[in-house]
N, C-alpha and C positions, 0 to 999 in steps of 0.2 A: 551779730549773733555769736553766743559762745559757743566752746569746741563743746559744751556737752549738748548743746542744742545740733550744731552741725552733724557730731556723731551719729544724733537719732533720725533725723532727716536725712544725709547719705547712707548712713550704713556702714561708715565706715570708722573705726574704733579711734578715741583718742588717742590713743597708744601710737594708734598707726598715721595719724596728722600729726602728732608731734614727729615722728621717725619723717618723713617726707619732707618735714619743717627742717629739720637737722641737716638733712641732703640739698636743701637749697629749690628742696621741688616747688611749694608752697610755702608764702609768708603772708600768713595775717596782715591783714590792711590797717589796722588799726590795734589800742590798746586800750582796756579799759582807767576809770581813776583808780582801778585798784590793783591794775596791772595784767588783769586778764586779756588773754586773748581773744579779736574780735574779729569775727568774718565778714565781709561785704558779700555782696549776689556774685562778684567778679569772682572772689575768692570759691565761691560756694560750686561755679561752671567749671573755674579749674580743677575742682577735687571731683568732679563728676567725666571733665576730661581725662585725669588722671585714671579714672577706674576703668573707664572703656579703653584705652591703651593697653592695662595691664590684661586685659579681657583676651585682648588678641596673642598675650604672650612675650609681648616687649617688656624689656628689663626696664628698672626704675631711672639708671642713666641713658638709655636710649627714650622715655617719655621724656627726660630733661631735653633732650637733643630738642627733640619733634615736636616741644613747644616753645623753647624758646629760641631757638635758631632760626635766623628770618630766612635763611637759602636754604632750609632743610627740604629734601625731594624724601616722600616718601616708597617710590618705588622700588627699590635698592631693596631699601628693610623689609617691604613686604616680601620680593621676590627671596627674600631671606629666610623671611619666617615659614616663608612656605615651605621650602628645602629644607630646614630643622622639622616643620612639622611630620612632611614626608616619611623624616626618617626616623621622626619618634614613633612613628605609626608602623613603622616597617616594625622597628625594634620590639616594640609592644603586642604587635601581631607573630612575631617569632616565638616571642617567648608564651600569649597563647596558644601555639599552635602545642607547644615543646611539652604545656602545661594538659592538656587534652590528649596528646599520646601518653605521658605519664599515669592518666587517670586510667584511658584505653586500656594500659597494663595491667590494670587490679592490681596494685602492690599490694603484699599482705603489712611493709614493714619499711622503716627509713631504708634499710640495706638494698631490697628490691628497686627504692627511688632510684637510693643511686646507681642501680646497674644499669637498668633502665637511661637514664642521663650519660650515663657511663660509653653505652654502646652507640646512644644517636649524636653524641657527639665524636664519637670515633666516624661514625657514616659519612661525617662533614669533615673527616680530613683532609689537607691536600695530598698525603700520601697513600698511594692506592693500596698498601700492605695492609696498613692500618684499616680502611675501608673494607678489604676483602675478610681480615679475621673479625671484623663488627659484623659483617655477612653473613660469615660460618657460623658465628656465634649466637646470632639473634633469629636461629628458628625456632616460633613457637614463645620467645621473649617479647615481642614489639608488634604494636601495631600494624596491620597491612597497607596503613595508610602511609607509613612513616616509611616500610618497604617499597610501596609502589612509587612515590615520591622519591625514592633515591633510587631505584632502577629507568626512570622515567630522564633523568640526568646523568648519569654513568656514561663516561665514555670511555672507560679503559674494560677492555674485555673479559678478564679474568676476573676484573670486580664484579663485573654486569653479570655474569655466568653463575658467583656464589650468591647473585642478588636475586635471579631468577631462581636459583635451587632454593634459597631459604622462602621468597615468596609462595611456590608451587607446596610447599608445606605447613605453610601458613592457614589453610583453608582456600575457599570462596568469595569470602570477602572483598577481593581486590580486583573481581572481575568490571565491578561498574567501574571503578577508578582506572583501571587501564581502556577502557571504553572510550574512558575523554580523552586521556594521551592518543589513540583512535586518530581522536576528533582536531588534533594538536595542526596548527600550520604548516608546522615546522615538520619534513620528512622526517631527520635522523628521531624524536620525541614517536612518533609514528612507528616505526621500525624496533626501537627499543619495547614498544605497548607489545607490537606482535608479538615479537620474541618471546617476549614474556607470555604470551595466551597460547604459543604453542607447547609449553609448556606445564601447561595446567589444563585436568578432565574436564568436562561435565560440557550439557548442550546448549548453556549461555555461552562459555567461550566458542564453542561449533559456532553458533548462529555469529559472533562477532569477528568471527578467523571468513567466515565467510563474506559479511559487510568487505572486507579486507581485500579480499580478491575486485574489487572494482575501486582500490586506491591508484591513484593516477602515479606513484613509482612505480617500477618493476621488481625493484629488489621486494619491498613489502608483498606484493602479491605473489612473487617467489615462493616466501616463508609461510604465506598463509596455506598456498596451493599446497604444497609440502606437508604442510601438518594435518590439510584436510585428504589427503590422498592415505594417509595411514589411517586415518579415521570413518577413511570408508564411504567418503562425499566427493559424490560424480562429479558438482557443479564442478570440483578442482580442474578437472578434463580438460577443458582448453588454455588456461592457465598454464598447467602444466606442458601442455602443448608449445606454448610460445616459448618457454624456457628450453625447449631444445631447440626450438627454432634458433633462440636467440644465444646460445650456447650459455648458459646461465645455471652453473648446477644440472646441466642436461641428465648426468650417468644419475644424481639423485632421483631427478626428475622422471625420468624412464621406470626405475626401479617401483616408484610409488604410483603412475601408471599401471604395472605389473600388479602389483600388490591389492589396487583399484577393479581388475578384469577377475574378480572371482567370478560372477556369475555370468554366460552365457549372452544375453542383452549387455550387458557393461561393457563384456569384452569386443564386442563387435561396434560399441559407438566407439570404443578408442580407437581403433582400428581404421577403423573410418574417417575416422577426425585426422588421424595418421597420413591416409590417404590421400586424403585432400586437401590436407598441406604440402604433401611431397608433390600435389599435381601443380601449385599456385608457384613453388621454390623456381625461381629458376635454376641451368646447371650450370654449375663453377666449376674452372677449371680443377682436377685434379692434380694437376703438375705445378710444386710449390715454386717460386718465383726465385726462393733464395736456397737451393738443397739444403746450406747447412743450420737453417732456421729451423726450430721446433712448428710443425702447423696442425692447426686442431681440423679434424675432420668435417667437411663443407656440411650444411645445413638438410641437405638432402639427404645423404647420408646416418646422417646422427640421427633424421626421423626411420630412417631405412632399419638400425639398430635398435632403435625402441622397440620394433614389430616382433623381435627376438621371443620376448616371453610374455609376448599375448598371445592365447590360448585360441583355437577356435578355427571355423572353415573360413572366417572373411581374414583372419590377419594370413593365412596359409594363400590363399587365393592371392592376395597383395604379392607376396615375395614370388608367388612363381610368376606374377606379372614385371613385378621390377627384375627379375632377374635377363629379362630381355630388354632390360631401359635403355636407352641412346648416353645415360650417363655409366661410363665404364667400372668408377667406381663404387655405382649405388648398385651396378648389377652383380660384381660382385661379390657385394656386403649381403646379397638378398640370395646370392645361391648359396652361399656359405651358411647361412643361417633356415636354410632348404635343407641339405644334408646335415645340421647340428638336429633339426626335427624328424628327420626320418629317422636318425640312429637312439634316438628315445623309448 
């Protein structure tokens, strides 16, 4: 068979059987009387092995290899190509992603491209300066996708903090996407979502800051309890509760309690809830072990002080009960806070 026969039967160009021929890939079994080139069936398997090789992305010297080396293994080269492919896919999906915040932007113009390019790749610095003035600078420029994505990852503070002010002005947008960080395995990805939703209005983040209060750390249910306690949702209540118990931002935690007891019913479940943690505590010594130790005020205590600025006849009724406690120092933190309410 001639190469213009073979050409049309494989599909594969003269051009490109002579170039293969020239590398040693392929040789003609035979020759015409007129000096033409002639293919056998043998020849014809190999130009068809040739193509499926190249199919998979092996180079024209590695098909040399992997057909004519009788101890060629090919596990090696595949476990190869695999990890090139991996990471042309990585690569190629980067630069989709890169290509789809750029459009997100509405550029009106090349200049806007490149600010745009400009700021997310300042976001990917490894210096956090650089990250934080890309932050400052891209409210209202970028994507919320391309901000929640890089708040979602931030672990230097000050960067995460102008990541979260430029987000929170961003819009709405980025409340489903901090959703999934939510949903993230990984605590600290979790913790970073919250932050971020305590920081931004509206009653999708409510209802997700509340999901939040039954995440299995303490710190996240913290932050949530915190943000819902200014927002004026009860469920925060016990929440909030354990973070004195557990001395966790207690003095925050108290406060947004207080803040929680506007009306009349509200103020008398905190109170209660108070109550009946202080019944369950047991009492710890008062007398610190080391005088000249700093020591944070025992747990009974610190619910004793919460009761402070809840309003109402059941949080009044509590302290002039603890003020006869068998613990000497909850009694008293509970008269003291007796006489700070009479003199009002």
């Amino acid at each position: 068979m001639l190469i213009g026969e073979v050409a049309r039967r494989s599909g594969v160009s003269a051009r490109m059987l002579r170039h293969y021929e020239s590398l040693g890939l392929l040789r003609p079994s035979g020759r015409t009387g007129s000096g033409y080139r002639e293919y056998s069936g043998e020849d014809i398997r190999r130009i068809f092995h040739i193509e499926s090789l190249r199919s998979l992305g092996l180079s024209l010297r590695e098909i040399g290899r992997a057909l004519d080396d009788p101890g060629f293994t090919p596990s090696a080269l595949v476990d190869d190509l695999i990890r090139q492919t991996r990471e042309r896919i990585a690569a190629e999906t980067e630069l989709l992603t890169r290509l789809r915040r750029i459009d997100a932007a509405e550029p009106a113009g090349w200049e806007d491209v490149l600010q745009v390019v400009a700021v997310l790749q300042a976001l990917g610095s490894k210096s956090a300066a650089a990250r934080q003035r890309a932050a400052l600078s891209s409210a209202g420029e970028l994507p919320v996708e391309a901000l929640v994505e890089a708040v979602l990852r931030e672990t230097d503070p000050n960067v995460a903090g102008a990541l979260r002010w430029a987000l929170a002005r961003s819009g709405d947008g980025g409340t489903a996407l901090l959703a999934k960080g939510l949903a993230s395995p990984v605590a600290a990805v979790r913790e970073r979502a919250v932050r971020s939703l305590t920081e931004m209005p509206g009653d999708e983040t409510t209802a997700l800051l509340r999901d939040a209060l039954a995440d299995p750390d303490a710190v996240i249910r913290g932050h949530a309890a915190l943000a819902l306690g200014t927002r004026g949702v009860a469920d925060a209540i016990p929440a909030l509760i354990d973070m004195i118990v557990e001395g966790r931002n207690d003095t925050d935690a108290a406060d947004a309690l207080s803040m929680l007891a506007s009306d009349t019913a509200t103020a008398d479940q905190i109170a209660g809830g108070l109550v009946d943690r202080l019944a369950h505590e047991t009492t710890e010594p008062t007398e610190p072990t080391a005088p000249t130790a700093p020591t944070e005020a025992p747990a009974r205590v610190r619910l004793t002080q919460a009761l402070a600025d809840i309003p109402g006849s059941t949080a009044s009724c509590a302290l002039v009960e603890l003020s006869q406690d068998g613990d000497r120092a909850v009694a008293l933190t509970a008269t003291y806070l007796l006489q700070l309410r009479d003199a009002r």
